[in-house]
Backbone as CSV, one residue per row, in Angstrom:
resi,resn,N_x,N_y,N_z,CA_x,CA_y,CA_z,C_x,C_y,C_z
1,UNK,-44.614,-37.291,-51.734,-45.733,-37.968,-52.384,-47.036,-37.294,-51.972
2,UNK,-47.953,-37.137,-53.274,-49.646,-36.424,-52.596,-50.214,-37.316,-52.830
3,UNK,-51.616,-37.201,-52.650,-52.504,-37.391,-52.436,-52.798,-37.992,-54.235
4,UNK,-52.360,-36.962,-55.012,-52.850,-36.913,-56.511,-51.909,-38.094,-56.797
5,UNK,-50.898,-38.591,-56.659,-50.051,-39.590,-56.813,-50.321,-40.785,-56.174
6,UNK,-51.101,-41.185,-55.324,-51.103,-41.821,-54.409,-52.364,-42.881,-54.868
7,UNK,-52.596,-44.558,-54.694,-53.096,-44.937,-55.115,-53.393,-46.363,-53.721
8,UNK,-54.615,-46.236,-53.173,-54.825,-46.716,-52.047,-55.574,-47.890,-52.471
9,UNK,-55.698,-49.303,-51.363,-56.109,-50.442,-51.631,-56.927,-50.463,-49.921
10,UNK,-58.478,-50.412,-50.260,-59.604,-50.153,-49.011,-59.453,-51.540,-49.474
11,UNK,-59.563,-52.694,-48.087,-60.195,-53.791,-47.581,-60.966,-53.980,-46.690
12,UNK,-62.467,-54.498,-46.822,-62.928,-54.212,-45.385,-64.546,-55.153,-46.346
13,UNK,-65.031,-55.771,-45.296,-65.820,-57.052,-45.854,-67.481,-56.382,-45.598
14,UNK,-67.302,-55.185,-45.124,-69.118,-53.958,-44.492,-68.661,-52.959,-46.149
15,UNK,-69.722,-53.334,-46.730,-69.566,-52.474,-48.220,-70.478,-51.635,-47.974
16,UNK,-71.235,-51.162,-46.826,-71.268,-49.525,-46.769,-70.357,-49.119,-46.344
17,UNK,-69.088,-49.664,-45.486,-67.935,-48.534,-44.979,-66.891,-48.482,-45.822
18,UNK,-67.181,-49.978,-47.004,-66.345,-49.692,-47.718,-66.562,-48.827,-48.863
19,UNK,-67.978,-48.577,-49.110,-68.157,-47.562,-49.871,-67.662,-46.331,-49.460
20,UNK,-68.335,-45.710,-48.292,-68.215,-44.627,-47.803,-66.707,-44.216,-47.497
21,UNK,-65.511,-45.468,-47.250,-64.033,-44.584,-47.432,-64.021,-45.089,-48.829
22,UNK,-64.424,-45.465,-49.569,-63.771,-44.738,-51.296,-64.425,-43.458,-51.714
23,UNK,-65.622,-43.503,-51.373,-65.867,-42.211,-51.372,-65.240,-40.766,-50.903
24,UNK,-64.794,-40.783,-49.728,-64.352,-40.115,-48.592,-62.959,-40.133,-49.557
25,UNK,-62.196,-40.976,-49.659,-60.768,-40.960,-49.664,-60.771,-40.319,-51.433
26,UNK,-61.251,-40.766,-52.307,-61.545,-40.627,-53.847,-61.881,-39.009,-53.628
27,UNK,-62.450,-37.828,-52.884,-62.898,-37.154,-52.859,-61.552,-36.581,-52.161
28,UNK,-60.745,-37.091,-51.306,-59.621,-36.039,-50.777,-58.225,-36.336,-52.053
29,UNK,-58.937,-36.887,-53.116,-57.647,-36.587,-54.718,-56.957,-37.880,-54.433
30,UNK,-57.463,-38.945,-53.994,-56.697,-40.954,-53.912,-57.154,-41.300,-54.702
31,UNK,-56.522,-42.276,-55.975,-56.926,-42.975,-56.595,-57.027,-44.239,-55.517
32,UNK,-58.728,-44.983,-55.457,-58.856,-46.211,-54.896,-59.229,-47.162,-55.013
33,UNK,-58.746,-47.955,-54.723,-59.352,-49.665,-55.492,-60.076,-50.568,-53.933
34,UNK,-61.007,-51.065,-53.975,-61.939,-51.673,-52.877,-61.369,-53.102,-53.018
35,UNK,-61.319,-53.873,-51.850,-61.584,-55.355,-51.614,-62.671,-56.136,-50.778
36,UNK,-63.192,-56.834,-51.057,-64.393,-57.099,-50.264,-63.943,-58.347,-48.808
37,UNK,-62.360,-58.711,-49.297,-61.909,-59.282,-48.083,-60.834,-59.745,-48.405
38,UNK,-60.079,-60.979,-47.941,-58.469,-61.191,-47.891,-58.601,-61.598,-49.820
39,UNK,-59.348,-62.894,-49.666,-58.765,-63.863,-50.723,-59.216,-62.757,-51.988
40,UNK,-60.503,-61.205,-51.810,-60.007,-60.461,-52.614,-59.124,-59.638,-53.258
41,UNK,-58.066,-59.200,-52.069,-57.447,-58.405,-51.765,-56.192,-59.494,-52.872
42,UNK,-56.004,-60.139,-51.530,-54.558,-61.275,-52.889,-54.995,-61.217,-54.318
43,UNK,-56.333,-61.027,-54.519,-56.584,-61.019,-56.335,-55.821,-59.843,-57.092
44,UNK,-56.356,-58.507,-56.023,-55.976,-57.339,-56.337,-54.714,-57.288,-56.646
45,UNK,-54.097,-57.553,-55.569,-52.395,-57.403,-55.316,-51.510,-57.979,-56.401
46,UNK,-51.762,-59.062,-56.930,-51.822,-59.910,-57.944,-50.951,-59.074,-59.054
47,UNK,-51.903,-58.260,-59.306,-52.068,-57.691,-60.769,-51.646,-55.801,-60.502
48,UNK,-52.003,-54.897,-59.236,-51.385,-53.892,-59.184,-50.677,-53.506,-58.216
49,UNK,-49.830,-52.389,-58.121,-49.314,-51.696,-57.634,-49.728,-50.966,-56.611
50,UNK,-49.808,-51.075,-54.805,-50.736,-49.626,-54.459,-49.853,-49.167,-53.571
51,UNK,-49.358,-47.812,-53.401,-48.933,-46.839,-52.138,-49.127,-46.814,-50.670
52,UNK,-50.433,-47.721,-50.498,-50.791,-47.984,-49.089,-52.127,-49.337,-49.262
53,UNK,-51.912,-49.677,-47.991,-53.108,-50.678,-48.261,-54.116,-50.042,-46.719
54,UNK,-55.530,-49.863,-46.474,-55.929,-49.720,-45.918,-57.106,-51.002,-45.368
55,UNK,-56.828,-51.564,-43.972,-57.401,-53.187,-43.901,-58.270,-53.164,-42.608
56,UNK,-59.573,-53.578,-42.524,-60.121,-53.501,-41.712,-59.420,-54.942,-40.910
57,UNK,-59.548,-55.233,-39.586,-59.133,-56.904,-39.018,-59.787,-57.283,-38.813
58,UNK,-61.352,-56.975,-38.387,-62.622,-58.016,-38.088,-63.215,-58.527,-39.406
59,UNK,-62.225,-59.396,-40.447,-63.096,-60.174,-41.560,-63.417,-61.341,-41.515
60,UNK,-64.612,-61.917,-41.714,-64.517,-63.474,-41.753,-63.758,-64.208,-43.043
61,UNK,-63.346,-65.518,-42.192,-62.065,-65.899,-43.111,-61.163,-65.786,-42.559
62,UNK,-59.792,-64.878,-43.490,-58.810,-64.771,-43.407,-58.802,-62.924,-42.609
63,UNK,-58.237,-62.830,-41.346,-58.658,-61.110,-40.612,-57.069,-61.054,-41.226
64,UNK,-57.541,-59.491,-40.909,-56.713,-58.373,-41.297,-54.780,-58.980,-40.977
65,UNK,-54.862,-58.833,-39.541,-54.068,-59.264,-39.124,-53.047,-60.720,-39.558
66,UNK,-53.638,-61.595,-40.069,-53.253,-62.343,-40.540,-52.863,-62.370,-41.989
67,UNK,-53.419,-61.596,-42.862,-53.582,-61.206,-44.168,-51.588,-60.559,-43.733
68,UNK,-51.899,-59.591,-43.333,-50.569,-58.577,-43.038,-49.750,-59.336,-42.852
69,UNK,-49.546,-60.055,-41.852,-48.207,-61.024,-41.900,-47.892,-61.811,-43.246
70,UNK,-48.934,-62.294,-43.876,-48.401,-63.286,-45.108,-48.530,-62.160,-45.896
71,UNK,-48.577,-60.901,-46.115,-48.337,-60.491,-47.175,-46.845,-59.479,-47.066
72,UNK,-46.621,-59.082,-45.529,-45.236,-58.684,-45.089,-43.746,-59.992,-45.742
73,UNK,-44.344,-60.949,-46.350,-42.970,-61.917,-46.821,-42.856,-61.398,-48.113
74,UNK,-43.600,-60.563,-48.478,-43.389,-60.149,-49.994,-43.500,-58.796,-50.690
75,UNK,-44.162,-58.014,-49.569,-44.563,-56.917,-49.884,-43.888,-55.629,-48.812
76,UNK,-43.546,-54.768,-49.242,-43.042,-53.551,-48.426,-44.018,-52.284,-48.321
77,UNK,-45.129,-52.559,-49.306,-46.598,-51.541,-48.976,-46.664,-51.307,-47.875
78,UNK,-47.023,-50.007,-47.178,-47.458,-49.702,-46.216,-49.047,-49.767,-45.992
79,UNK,-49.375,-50.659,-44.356,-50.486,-51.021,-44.094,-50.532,-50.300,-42.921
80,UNK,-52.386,-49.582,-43.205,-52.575,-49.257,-41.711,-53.997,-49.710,-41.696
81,UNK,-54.051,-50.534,-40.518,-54.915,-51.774,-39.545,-56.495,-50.661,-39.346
82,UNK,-57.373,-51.220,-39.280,-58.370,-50.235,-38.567,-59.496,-51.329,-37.778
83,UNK,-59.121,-51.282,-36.612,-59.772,-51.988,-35.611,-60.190,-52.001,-34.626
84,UNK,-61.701,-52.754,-34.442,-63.119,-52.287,-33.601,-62.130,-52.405,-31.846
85,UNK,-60.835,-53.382,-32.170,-60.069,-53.680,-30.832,-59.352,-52.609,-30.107
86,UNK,-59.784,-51.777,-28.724,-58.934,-51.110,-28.987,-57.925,-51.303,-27.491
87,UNK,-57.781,-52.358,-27.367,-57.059,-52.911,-26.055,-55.603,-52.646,-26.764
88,UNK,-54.477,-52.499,-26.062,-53.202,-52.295,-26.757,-52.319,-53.412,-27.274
89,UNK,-52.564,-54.811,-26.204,-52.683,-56.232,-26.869,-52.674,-55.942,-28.138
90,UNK,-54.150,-55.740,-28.904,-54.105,-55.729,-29.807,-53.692,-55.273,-30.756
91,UNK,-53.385,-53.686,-30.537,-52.653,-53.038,-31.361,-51.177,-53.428,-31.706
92,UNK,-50.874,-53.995,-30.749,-49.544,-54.234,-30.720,-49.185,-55.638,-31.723
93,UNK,-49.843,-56.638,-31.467,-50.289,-57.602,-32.524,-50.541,-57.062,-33.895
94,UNK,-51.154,-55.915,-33.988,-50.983,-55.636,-35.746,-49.808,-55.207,-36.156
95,UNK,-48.953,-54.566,-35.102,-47.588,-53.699,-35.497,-47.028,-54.761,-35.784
96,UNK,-46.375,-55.957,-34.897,-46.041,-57.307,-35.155,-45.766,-57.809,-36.169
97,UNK,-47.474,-57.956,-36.556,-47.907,-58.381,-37.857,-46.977,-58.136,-39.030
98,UNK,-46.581,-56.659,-39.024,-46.036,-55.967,-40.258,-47.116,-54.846,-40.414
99,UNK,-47.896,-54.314,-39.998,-48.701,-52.754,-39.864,-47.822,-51.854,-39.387
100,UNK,-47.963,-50.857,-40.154,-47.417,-49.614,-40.461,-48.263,-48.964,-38.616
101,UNK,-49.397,-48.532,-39.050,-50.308,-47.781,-38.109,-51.514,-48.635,-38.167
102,UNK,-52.012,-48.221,-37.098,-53.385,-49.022,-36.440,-54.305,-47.427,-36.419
103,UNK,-55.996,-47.390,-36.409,-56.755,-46.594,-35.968,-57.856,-47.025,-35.586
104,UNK,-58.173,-46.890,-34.843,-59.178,-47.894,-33.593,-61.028,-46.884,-33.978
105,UNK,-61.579,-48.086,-34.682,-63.160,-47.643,-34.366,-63.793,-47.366,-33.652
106,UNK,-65.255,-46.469,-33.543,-65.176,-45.650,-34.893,-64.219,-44.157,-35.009
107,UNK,-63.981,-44.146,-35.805,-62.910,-42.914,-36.040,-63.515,-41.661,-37.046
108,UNK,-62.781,-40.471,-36.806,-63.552,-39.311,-37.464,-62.624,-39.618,-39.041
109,UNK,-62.888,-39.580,-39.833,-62.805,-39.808,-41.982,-61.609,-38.703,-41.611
110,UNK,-61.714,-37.654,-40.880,-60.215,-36.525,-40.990,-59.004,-37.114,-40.452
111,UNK,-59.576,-38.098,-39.244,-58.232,-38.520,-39.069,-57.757,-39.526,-39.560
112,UNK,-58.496,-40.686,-40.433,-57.681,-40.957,-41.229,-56.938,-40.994,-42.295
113,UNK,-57.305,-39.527,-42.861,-56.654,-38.846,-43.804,-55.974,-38.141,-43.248
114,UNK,-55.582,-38.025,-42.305,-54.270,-37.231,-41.646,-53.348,-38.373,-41.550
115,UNK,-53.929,-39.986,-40.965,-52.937,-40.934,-40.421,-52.280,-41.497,-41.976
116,UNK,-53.205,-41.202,-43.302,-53.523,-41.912,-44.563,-51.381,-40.995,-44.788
117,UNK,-52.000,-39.733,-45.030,-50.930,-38.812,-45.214,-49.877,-38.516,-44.030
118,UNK,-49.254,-39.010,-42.973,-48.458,-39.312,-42.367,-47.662,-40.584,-42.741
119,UNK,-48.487,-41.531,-42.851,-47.650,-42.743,-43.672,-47.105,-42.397,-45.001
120,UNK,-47.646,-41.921,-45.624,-46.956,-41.657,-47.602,-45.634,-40.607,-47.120
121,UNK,-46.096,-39.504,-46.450,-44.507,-38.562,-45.772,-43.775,-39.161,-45.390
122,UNK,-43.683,-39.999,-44.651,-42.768,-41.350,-43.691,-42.011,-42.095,-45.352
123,UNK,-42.385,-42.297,-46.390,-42.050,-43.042,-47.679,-40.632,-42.441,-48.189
124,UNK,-39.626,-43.224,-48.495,-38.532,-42.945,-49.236,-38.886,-42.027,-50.015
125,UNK,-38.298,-40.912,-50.432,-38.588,-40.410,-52.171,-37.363,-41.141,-52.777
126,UNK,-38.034,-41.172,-53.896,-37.134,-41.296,-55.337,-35.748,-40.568,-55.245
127,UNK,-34.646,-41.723,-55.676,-33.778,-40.565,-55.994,-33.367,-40.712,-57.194
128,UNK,-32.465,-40.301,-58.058,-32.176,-40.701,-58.842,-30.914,-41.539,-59.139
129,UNK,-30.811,-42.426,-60.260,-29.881,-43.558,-59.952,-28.255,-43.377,-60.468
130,UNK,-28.413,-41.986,-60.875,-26.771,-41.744,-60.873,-26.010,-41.089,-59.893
131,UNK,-27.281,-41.088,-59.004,-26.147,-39.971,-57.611,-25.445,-41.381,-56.733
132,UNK,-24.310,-40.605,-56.808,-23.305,-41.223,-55.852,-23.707,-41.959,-54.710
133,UNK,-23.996,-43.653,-54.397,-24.520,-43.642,-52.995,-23.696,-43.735,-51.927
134,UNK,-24.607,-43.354,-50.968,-23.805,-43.131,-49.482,-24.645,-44.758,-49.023
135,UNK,-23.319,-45.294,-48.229,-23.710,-46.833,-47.731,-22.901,-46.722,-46.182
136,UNK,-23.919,-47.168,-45.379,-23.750,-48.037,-44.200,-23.221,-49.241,-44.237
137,UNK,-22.548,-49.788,-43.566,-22.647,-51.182,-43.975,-22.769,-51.697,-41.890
138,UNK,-22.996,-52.977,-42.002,-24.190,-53.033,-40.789,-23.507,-54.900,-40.733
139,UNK,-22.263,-55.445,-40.902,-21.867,-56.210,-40.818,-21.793,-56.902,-42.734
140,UNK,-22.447,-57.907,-42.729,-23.234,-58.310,-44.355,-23.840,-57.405,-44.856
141,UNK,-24.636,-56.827,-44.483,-26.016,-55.937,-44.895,-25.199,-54.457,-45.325
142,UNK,-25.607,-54.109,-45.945,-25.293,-52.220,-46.542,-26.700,-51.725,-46.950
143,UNK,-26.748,-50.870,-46.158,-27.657,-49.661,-45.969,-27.111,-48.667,-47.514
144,UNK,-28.162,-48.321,-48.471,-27.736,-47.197,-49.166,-29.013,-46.189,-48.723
145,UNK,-28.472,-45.206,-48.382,-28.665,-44.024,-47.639,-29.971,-42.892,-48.655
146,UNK,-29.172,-43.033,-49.575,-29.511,-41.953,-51.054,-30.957,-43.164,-50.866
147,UNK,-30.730,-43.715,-51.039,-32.596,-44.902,-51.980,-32.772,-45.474,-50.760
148,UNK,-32.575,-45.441,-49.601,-33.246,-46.221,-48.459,-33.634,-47.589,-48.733
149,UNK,-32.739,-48.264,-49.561,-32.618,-49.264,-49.474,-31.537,-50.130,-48.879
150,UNK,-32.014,-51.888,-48.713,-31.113,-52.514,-47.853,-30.567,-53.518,-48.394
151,UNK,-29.143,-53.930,-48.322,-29.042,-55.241,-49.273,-28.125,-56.366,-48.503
152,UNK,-28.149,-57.546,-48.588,-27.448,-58.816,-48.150,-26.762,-59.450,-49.056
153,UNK,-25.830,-59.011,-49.838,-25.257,-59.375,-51.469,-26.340,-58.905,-51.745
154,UNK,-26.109,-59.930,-53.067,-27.146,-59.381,-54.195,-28.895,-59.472,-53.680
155,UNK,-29.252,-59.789,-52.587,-30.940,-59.713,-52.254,-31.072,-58.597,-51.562
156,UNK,-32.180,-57.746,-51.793,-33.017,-56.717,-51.471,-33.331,-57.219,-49.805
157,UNK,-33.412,-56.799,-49.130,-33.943,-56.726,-47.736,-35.321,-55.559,-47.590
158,UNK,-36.386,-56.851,-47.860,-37.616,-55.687,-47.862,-38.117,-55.021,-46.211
159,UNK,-37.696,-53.814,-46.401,-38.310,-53.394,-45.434,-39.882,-52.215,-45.583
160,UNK,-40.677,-52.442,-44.010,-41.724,-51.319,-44.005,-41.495,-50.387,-44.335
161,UNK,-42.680,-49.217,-44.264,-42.655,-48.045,-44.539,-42.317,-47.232,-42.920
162,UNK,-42.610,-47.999,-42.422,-41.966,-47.545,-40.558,-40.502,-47.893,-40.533
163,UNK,-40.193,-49.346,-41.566,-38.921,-49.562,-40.822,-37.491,-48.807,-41.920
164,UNK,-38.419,-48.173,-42.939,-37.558,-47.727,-43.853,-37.483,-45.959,-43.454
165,UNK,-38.459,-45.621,-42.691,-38.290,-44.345,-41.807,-36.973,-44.458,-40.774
166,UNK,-37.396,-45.272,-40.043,-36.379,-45.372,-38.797,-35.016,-45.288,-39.386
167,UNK,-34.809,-46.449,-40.053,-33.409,-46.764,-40.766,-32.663,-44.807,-41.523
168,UNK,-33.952,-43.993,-42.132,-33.545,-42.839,-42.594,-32.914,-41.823,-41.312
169,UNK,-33.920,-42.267,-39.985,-33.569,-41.182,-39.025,-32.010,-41.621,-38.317
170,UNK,-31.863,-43.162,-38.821,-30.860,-43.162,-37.578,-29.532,-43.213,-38.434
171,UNK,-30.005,-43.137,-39.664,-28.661,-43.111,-40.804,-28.433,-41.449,-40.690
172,UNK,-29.150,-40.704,-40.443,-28.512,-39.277,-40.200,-27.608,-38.519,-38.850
173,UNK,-27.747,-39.747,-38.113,-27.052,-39.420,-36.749,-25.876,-40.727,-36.461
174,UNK,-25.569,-41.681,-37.173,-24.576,-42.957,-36.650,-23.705,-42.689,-35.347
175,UNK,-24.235,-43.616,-34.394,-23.170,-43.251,-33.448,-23.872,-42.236,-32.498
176,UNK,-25.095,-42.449,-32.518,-25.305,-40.931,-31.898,-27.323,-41.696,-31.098
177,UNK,-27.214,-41.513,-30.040,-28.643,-42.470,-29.308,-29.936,-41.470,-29.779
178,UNK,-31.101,-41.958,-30.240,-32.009,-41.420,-30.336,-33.241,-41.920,-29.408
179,UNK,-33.520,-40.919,-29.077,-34.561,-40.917,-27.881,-35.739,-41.256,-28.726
180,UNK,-36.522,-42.315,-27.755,-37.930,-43.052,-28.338,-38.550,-41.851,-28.329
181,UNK,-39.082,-40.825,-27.561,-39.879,-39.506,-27.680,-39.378,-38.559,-29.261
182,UNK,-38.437,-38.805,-29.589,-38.062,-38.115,-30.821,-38.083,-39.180,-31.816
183,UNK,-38.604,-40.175,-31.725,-38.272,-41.296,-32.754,-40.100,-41.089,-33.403
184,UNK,-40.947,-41.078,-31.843,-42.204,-40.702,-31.862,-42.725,-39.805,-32.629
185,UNK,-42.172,-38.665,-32.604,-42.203,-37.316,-32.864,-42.134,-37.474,-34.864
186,UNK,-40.821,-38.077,-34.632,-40.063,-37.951,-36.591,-40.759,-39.081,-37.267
187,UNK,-41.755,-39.836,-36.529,-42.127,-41.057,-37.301,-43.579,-40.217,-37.585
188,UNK,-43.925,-38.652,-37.248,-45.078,-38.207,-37.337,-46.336,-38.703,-36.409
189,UNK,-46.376,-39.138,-35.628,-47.113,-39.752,-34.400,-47.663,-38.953,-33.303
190,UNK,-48.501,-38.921,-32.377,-48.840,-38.453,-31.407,-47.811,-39.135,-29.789
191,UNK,-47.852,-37.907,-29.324,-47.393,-38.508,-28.326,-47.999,-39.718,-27.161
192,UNK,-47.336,-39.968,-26.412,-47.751,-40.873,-25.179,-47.099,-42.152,-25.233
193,UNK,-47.113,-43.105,-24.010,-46.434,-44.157,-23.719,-47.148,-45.354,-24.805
194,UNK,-48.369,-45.406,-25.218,-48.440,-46.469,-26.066,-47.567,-46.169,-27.388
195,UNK,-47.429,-45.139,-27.808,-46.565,-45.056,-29.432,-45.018,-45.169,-28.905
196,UNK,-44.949,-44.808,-27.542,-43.461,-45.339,-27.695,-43.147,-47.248,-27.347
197,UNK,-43.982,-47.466,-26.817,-44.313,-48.891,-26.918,-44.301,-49.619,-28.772
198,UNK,-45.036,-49.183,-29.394,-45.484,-49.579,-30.602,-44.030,-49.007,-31.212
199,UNK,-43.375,-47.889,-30.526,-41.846,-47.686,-31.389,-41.042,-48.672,-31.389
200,UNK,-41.076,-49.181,-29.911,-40.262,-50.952,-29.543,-40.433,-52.104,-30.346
201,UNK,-41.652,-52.268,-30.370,-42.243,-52.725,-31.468,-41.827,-53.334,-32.811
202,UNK,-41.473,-51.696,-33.263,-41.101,-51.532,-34.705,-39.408,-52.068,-34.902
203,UNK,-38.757,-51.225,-33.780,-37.512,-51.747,-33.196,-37.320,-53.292,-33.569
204,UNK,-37.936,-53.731,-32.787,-37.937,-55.521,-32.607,-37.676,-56.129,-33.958
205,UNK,-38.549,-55.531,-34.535,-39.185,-56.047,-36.279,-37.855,-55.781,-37.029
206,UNK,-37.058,-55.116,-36.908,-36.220,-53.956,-37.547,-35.110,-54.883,-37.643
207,UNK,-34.383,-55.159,-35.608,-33.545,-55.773,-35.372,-33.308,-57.420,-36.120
208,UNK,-34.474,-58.111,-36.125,-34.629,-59.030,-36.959,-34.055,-59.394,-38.336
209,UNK,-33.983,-57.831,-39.103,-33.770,-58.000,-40.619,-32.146,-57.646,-40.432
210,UNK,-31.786,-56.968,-39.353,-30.296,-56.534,-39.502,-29.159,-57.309,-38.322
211,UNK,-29.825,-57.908,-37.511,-28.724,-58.190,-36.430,-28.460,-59.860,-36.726
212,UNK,-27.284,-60.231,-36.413,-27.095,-61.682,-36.558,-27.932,-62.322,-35.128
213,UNK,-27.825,-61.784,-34.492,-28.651,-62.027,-33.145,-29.206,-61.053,-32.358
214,UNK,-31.246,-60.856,-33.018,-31.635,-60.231,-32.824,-31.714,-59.579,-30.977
215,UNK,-31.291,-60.866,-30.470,-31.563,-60.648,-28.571,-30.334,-59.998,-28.144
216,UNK,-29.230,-60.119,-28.661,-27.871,-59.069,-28.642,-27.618,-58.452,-29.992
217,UNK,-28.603,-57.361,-29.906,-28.268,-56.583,-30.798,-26.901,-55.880,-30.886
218,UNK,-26.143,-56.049,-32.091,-24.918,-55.115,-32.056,-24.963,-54.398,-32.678
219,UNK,-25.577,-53.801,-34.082,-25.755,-52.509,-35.013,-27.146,-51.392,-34.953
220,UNK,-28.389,-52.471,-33.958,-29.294,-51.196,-33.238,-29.098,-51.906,-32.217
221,UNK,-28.585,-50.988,-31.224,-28.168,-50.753,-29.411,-29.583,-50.246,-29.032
222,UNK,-29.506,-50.400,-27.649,-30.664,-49.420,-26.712,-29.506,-48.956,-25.777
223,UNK,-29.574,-48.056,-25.665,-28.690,-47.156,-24.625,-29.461,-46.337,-23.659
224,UNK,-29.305,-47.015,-22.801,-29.972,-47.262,-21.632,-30.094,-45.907,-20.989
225,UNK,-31.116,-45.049,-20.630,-31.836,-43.662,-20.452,-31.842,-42.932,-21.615
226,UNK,-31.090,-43.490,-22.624,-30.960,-42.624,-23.618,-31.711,-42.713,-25.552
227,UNK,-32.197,-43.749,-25.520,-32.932,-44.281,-26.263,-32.075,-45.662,-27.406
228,UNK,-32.154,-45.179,-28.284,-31.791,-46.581,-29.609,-30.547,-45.751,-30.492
229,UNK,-29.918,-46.545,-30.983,-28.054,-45.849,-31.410,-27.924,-46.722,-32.576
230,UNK,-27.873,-46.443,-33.955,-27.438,-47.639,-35.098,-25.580,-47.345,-34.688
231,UNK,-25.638,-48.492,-34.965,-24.161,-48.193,-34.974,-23.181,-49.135,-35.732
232,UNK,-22.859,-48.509,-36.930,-22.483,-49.692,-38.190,-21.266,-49.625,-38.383
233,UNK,-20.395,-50.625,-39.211,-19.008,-50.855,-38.876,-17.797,-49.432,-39.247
């Protein structure tokens, strides 16, 4: 997915910054649509389609953070958080939430068009719907491999754009432990102990949609010095 394909949703309630990233982002080839805050944003959402949502969390009203969780019951858009907070508490609370990535104010416009375009790479591609699928199956749940999608019978299991990465990296190794430093690495991330923290994180969120009991996980393991292992029937 580029940039020219790509169709972004700026929320953020300071309409000079929200000018200045449609500007900024409209100028690196994003089609972008502005919200001036939550109960705008739900208007938006309403009616289109967007590739990423970009959300400031200091709004009055309804913050960022909270927006993300009620819109994670329905939506599999990828969100990345941008907040004045930059204690890890907090960051960690947006991952929670259902945020993709967090970028902590003020930030240089390049890097979040680097973090903008790390999330859309992280995105399923298309496949097409006559190729043969390859399926996991994960107790109830089947993983199809080909469309990175997840199913429980006939319901869709919506997952993130983080948790539909992970699910791709660990469907290429079954049976086989992946180290949080390489999970870091393939999720496109910088290194250090907070992103492998925020990988746990994602983990947590993950285990939720697939384990009958997320606190004894049996189809994502942690293997102990060795990182996280899917391991399906």
């Amino acid at each position: 997915m580029t940039s020219f394909d790509s169709h972004l949703l700026i929320v953020d309630d300071d309409e000079r910054i929200r000018g200045l990233l449609k500007k900024f982002l409209m100028r690196a080839g994003f089609l972008v649509t502005a919200a001036r805050d939550a109960a705008h944003a739900r208007r938006v959402l309403s009616g289109l389609d967007f590739d990423l949502i970009v959300m400031d969390v200091m709004m009055p009203g309804e913050d960022g953070i909270t927006l993300t969780r009620a819109l994670r019951e329905t939506l599999s858009t990828p969100i990345l958080l941008l907040t004045a907070k930059g204690e890890t508490d907090d960051r960690i609370e947006g991952l929670e939430a259902g945020a993709d990535d967090y970028l902590s104010k003020p930030f240089e416009p390049k890097e979040l068009l680097l973090r903008i375009n790390a999330i859309l790479r992280r995105m399923p591609e298309p496949t097409a719907k006559d190729t043969a699928p390859k399926v996991l199956h994960l107790g109830p749940i089947r993983y199809d491999i080909e469309r990175g999608e997840m199913w429980q019978g006939e319901e869709l299991i919506r997952l993130t754009g983080t948790e539909s990465q992970l699910m791709k990296i660990f469907s290429t190794c079954p049976g086989e432990p992946v180290s949080r430093t390489k999970l870091v690495e393939d999720l496109g991330r910088d290194r250090g102990q907070a992103q492998e923290r925020a990988v746990d994180v994602q983990i947590t969120r993950l285990r939720r949609k697939i384990e009958p009991n997320p606190k004894q996980p049996q189809y994502l393991q942690t293997v102990r010095g060795a990182g996280y292992m899917l391991a399906p029937d």
